[in-house]
C-alpha positions in Angstrom: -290.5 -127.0 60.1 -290.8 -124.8 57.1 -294.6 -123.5 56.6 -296.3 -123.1 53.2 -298.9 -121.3 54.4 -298.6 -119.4 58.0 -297.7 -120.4 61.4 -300.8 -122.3 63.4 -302.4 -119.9 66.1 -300.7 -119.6 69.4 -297.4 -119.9 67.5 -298.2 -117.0 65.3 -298.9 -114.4 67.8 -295.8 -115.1 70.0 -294.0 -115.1 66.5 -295.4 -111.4 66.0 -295.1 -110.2 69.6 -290.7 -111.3 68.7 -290.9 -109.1 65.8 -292.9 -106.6 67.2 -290.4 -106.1 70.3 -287.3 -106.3 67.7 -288.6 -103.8 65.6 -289.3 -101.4 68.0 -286.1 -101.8 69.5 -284.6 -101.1 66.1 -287.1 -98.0 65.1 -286.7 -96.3 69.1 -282.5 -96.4 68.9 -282.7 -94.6 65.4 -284.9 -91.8 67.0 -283.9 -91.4 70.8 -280.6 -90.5 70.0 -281.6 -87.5 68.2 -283.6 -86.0 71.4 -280.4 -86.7 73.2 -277.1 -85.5 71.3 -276.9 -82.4 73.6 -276.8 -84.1 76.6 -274.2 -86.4 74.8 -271.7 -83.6 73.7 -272.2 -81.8 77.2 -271.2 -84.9 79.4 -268.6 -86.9 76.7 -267.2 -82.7 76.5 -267.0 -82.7 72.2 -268.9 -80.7 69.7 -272.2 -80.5 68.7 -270.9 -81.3 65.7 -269.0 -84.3 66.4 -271.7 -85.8 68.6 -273.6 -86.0 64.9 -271.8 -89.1 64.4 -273.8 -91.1 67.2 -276.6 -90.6 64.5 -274.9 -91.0 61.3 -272.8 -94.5 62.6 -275.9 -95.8 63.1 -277.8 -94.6 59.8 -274.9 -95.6 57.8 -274.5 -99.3 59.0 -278.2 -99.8 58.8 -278.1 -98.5 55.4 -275.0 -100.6 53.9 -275.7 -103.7 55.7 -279.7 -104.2 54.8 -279.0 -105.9 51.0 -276.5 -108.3 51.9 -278.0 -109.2 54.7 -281.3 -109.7 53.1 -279.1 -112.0 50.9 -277.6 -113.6 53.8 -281.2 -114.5 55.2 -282.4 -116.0 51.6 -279.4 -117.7 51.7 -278.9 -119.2 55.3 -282.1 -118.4 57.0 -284.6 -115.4 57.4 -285.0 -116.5 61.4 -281.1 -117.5 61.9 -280.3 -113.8 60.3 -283.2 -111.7 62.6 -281.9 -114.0 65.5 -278.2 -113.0 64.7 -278.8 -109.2 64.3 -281.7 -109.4 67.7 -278.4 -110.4 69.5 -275.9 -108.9 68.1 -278.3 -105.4 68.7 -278.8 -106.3 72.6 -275.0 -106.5 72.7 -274.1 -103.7 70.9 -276.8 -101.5 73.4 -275.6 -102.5 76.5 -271.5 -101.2 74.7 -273.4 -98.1 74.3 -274.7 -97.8 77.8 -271.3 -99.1 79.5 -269.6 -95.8 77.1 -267.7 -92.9 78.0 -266.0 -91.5 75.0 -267.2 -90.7 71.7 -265.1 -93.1 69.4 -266.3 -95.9 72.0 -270.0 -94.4 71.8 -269.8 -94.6 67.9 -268.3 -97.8 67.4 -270.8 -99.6 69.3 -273.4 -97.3 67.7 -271.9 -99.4 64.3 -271.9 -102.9 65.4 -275.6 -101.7 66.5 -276.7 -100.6 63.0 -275.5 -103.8 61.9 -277.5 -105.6 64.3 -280.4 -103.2 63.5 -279.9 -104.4 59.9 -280.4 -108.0 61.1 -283.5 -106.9 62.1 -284.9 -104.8 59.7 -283.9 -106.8 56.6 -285.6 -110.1 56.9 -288.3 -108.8 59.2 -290.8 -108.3 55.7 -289.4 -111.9 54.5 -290.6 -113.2 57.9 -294.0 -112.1 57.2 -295.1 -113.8 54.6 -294.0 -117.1 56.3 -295.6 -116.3 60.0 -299.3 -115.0 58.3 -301.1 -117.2 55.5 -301.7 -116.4 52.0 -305.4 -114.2 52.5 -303.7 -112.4 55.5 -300.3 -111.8 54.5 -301.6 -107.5 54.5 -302.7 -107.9 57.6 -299.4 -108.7 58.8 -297.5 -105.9 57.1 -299.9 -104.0 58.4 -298.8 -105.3 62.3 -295.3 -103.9 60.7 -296.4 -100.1 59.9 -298.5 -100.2 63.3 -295.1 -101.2 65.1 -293.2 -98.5 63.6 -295.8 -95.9 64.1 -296.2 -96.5 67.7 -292.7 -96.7 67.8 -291.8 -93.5 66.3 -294.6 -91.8 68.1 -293.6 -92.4 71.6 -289.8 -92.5 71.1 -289.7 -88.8 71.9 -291.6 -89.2 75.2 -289.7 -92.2 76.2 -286.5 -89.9 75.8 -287.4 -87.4 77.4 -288.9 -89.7 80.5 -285.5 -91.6 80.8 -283.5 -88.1 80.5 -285.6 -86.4 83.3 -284.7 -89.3 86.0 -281.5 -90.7 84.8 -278.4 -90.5 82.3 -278.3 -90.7 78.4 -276.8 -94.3 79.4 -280.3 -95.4 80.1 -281.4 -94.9 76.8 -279.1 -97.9 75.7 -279.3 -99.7 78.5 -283.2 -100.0 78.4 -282.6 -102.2 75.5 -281.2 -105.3 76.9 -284.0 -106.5 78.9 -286.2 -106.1 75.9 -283.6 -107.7 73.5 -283.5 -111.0 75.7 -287.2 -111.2 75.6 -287.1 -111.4 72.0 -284.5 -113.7 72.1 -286.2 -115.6 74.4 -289.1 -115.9 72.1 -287.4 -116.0 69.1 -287.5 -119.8 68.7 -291.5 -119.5 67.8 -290.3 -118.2 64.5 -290.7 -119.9 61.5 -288.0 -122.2 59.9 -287.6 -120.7 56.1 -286.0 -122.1 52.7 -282.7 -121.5 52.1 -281.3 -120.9 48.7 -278.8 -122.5 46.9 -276.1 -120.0 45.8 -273.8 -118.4 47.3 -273.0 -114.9 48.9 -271.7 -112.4 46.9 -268.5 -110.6 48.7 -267.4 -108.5 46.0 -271.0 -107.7 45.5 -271.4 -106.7 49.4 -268.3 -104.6 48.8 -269.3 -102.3 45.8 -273.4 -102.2 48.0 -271.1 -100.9 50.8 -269.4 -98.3 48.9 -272.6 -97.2 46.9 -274.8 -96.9 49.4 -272.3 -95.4 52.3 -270.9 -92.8 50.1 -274.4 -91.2 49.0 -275.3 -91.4 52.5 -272.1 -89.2 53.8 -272.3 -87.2 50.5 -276.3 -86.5 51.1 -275.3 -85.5 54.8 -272.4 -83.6 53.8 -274.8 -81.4 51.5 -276.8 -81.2 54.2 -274.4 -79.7 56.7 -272.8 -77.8 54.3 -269.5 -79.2 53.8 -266.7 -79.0 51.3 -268.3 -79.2 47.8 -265.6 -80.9 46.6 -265.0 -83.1 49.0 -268.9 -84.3 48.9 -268.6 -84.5 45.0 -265.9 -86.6 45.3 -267.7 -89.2 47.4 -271.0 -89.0 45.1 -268.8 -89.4 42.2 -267.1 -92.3 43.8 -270.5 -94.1 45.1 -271.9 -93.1 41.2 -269.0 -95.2 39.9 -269.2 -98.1 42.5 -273.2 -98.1 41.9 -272.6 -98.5 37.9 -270.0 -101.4 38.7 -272.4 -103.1 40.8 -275.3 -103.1 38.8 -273.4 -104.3 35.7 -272.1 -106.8 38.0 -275.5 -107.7 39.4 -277.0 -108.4 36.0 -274.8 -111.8 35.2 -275.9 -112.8 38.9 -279.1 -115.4 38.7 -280.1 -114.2 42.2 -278.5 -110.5 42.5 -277.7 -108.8 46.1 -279.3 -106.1 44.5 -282.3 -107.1 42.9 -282.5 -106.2 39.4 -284.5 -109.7 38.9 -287.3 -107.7 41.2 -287.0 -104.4 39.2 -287.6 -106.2 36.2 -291.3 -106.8 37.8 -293.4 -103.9 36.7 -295.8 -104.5 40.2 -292.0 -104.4 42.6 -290.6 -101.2 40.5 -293.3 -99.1 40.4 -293.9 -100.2 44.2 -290.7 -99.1 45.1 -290.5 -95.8 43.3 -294.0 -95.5 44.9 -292.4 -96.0 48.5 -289.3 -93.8 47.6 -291.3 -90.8 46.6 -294.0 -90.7 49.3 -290.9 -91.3 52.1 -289.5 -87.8 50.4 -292.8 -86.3 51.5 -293.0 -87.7 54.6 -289.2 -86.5 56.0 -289.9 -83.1 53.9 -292.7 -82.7 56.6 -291.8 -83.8 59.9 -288.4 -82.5 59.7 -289.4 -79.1 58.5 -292.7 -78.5 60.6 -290.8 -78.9 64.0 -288.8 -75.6 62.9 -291.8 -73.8 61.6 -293.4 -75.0 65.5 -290.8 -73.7 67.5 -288.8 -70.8 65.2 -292.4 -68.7 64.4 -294.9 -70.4 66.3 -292.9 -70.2 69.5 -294.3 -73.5 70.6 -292.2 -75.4 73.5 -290.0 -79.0 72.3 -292.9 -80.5 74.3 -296.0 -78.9 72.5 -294.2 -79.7 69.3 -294.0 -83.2 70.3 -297.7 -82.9 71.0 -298.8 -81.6 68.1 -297.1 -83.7 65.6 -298.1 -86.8 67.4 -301.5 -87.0 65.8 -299.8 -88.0 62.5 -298.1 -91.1 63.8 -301.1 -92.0 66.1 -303.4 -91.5 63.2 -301.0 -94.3 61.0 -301.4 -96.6 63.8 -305.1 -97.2 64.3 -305.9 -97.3 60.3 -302.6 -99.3 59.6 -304.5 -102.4 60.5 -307.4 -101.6 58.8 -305.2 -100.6 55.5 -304.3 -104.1 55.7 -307.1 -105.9 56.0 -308.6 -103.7 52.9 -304.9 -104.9 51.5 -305.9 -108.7 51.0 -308.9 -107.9 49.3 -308.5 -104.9 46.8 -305.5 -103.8 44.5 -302.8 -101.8 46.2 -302.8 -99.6 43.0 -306.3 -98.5 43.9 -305.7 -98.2 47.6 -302.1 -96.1 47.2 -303.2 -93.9 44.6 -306.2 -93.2 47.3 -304.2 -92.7 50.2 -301.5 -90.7 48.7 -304.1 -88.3 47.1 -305.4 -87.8 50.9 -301.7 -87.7 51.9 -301.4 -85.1 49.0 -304.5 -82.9 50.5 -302.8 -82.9 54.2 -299.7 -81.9 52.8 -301.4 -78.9 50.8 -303.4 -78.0 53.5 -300.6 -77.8 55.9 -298.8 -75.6 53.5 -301.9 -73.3 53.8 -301.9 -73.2 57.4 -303.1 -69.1 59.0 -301.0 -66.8 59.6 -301.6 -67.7 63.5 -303.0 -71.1 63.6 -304.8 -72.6 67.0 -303.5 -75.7 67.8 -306.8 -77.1 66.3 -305.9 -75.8 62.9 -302.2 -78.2 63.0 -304.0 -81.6 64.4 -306.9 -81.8 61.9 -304.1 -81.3 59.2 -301.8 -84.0 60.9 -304.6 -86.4 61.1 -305.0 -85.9 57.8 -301.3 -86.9 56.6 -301.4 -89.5 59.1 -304.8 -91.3 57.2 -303.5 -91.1 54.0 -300.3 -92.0 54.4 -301.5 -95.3 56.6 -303.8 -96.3 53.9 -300.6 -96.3 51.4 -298.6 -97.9 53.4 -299.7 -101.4 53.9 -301.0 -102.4 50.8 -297.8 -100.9 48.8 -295.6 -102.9 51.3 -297.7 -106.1 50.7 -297.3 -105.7 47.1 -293.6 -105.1 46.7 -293.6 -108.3 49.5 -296.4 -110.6 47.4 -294.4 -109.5 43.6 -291.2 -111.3 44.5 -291.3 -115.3 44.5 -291.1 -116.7 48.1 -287.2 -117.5 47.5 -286.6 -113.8 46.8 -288.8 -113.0 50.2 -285.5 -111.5 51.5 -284.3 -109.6 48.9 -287.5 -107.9 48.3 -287.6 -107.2 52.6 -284.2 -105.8 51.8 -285.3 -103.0 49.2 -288.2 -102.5 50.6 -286.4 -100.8 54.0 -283.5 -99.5 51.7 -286.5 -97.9 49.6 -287.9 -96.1 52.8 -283.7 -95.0 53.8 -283.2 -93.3 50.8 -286.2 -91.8 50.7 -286.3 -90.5 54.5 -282.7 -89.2 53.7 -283.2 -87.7 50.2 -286.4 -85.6 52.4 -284.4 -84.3 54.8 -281.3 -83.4 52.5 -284.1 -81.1 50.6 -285.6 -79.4 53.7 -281.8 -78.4 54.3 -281.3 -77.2 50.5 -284.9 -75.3 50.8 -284.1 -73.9 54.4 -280.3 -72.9 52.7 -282.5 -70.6 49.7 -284.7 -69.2 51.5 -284.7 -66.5 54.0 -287.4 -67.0 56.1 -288.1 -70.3 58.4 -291.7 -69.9 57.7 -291.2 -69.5 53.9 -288.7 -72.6 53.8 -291.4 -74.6 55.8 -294.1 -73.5 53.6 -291.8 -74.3 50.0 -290.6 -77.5 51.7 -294.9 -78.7 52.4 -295.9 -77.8 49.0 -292.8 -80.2 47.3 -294.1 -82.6 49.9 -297.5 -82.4 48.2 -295.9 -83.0 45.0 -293.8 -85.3 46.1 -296.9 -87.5 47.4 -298.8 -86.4 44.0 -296.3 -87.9 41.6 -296.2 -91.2 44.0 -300.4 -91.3 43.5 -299.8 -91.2 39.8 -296.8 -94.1 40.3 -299.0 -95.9 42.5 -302.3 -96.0 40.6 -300.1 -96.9 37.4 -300.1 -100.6 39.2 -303.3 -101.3 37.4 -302.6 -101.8 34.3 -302.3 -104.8 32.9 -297.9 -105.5 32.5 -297.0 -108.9 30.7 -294.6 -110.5 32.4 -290.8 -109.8 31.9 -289.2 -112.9 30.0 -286.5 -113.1 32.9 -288.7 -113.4 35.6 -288.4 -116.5 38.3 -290.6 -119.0 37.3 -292.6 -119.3 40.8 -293.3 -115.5 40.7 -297.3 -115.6 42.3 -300.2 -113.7 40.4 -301.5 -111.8 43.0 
């Protein structure tokens, strides 16, 4: 039965504990990897190097395949799509765990992103249908708190499974949790499906844009061949031009120029994109300046960035209650200044800081970045019309992608100038803080007044 305003209670919370167990599945495989890549090269006997690709299969499937499957889910089904990729992710993690080569290792790591992709692109859609009207924040707020936690304890999870048993595990913990979720995967809610009809060609050129600046981006990052890596961002700068002309004749585009025409959904997005940059300029650069000058242990570091994500997880749901009530201009542009502050104050850290000095700081970024978080996601969410639920799901995690990756590429660019670990951590927290300032001023610009664009879907809600 399709819902037009939320799934009855008990239906709804076995509906959010299905998403919740997918998306942490989805969030844990695209960090646990990370903590384990030595360990990988050692025992599969290849390069440090080479073993990069268990990450990067992964990151680039998740990345080419969220828009047209968002698309997929408007078109077919936002539960038959999550259900698909749930599945199609258990699958994929139990190839992972039965692997004993690289090229095996990767190729399941692929099919996995896909699956991961499933997930991650319809989960936002699913929302809005699962949680009424006055408490669609709070359940994007259940979203953030399920990432956080995830992210937060992925590290310790890796390192338990590593201390007791084989990188194998890591994968093979999966399964049990994927068949859970697909167990109770039938509570979720029956959506509308959409008349047209999916866009190959479309799916092809979002491939090809999105793939290449992701494997240019990394190339910059690990310094290879300029020309080969301004070959591929030429080549994805080309595709992306032919697809966006291409999207514009399109009445419901796999990439959603209807939704960037909505001044609320741009400036959301560019809000998203800009504070993500902060955020991965930070926690990839801090556990350098932790370990490299500090001398702090993998462990400590752990520790002591841990506040951050702990810190998004118990005002996430408050963020989203405040979401259904006030404008998400008001609240970003609040949190991000906060966000801002943490950054700055980070960047000013002693000469010798005390452990003290580092978690105050990280609680800090951690409040003001949960109090953005929610109410900008509900807002790019509540902009689009319920038809488009999908589509705005999809750019909403391709938003956060590009953003985490665009982050990291600059910590590697900074860390590349300068000489000094502790003066590349120090640059990389103040363009953070800018970073996070110019997303304040993106986000507070939501207030004013737009007319509506004269292309706009007709069912678009005032919110």
């Amino acid at each position: 039965m399709i819902t037009d305003d939320g799934l009855p209670i008990p239906r709804r919370h076995w509906a959010t504990l299905t998403m919740a167990l997918a998306i942490t599945l989805a969030v844990l495989d695209g960090a646990i990897a990370n903590i384990a890549l030595p360990t990988i090269a050692e025992e599969l006997q290849v390069s440090a190097a080479a073993s990069i690709w268990v990450v990067n299969a992964y990151q680039i499937a998740v990345t080419i395949a969220l828009l047209p499957l968002a698309s997929l889910g408007d078109i077919y089904g936002y539960r038959r799509v999550f259900k698909i990729g749930l599945a199609v992710f258990t699958a994929a993690s139990l190839a992972c765990a039965l692997s004993d080569s690289l090229v095996m290792l990767s190729i399941a790591r692929i099919i996995q992103g896909f699956g991961a992709a499933g997930i991650m692109s319809v989960n936002a859609a699913l929302v809005r249908y699962i949680y009424p009207r006055d408490r669609l924040g709070r359940g994007i707020a259940m979203v953030a708190l399920t990432v956080a936690v995830s992210s937060a304890i992925s590290p310790s999870i890796a390192a338990a499974v590593l201390s007791v048993a084989s990188w194998h595990w890591l994968f093979a913990i999966n399964v049990p949790i994927g068949i859970l979720g697909l167990l109770t995967s039938g509570t979720l809610p029956r959506t509308d499906r959409a008349a047209h009809r999916f866009d190959v060609g479309s799916a092809f050129l979002n491939a090809l844009t999105f793939g290449l600046v992701i494997a240019g981006i990394d190339g910059l990052g690990h310094g290879e061949n300029p020309i080969r890596v301004g070959a591929e961002l030429a080549v994805a700068a080309l595709a992306g031009i032919v697809l966006v002309r291409r999207q514009l004749s399109r009445p419901a585009p796999l990439l959603p120029i209807d939704l960037l025409r909505l001044p609320v959904f741009a400036l959301s997005i560019a809000t998203s994109i800009c504070s993500f940059i902060a955020a991965a300029l930070a926690l990839v650069s801090l556990p350098f300046y932790l370990q490299t000058i500090l001398g702090r242990s993998q462990v400590e570091t752990g520790l002591l960035m841990t506040p951050w994500p702990v810190t998004v997880a118990i005002v996430a749901p408050i963020a989203g209650r405040l979401a259904d009530r006030y404008s998400a201009g008001v609240l970003g542009g609040i949190g991000l200044v906060i966000f801002a502050v943490g950054l700055a104050l980070t960047a000013g850290l002693p000469i010798h800081p005390t452990s003290a000095d580092i978690v105050w700081r990280m609680i800090i970024c951690g409040f003001g970045f949960a109090l953005f978080q929610s109410p900008n996601n509900r807002a790019m969410i509540g902009a689009a019309p319920r038809h488009r639920s999908g589509a705005a799901g999809g750019m909403l995690s391709t938003a956060r992608l590009l953003g985490q990756t665009t982050g990291a590429l600059l910590v590697g660019m900074i860390f590349g100038l300068l000489p000094g670990m502790g003066a590349g951590t120090t640059v990389a927290l103040i363009v953070a803080a800018c970073f996070a300032g110019a997303a304040a001023l993106v986000s507070c610009a939501r207030m004013v007044d737009f007319p509506a664009p004269s292309r706009a879907a007709p069912d678009i809600p005032i919110e």
